[in-house]
C-alpha positions in Angstrom: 99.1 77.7 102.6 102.6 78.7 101.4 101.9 76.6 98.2 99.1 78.7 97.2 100.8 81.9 98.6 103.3 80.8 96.3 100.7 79.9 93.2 99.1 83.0 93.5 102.4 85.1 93.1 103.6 82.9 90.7 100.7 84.2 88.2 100.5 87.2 89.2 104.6 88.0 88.3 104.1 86.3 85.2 101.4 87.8 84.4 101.8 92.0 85.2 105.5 91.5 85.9 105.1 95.9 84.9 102.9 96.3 87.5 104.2 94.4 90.4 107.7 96.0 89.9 106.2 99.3 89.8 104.2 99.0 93.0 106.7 97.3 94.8 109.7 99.9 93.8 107.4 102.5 95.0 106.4 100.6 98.3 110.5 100.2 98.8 111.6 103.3 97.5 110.9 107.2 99.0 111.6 108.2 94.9 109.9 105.1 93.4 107.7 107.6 91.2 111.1 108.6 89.4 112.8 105.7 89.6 112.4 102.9 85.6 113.2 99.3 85.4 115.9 98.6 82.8 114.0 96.0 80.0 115.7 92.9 81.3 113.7 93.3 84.5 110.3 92.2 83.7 111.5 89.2 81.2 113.9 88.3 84.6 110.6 88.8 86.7 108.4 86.7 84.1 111.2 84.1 84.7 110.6 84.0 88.6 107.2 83.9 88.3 107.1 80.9 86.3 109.7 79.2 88.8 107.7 80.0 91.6 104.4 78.5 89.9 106.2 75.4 88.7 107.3 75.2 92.7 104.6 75.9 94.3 102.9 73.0 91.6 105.6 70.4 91.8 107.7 70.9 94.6 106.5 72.7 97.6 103.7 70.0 98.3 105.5 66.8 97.6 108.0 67.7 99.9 105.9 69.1 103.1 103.8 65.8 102.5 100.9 67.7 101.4 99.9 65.3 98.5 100.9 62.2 99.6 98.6 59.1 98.5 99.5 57.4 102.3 97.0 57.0 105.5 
């Protein structure tokens, strides 16, 4: 479940990283309307996103024992 929790945020980050900060500064903030990202933000967001895919694909599963080959 936290894998594809983690998939799903993944893509969407990369993805609209705009977007996502936007709704989430204005979710956090009382003046998130008036409130802009400096540029570095969304290539720093793009960045996390693509870590947390690359996690949630290679790492996250392997290490709970979700994809082991055993019986």
């Amino acid at each position: 479940m936290i894998r594809m929790l983690m998939a799903v945020f993944g893509i969407v980050e990369l993805l609209f990283p705009d977007q996502l900060i936007d709704t989430l500064t204005k979710i956090a903030y009382e003046g998130g309307d008036e409130m802009n990202a400096k540029p570095w933000v969304t290539t720093v967001a793009r960045i996390e996103g693509a870590v947390f895919l690359f996690l949630a694909l290679f790492v996250v599963g392997k290490r709970c024992g979700g994809d082991s080959d055993e019986e």
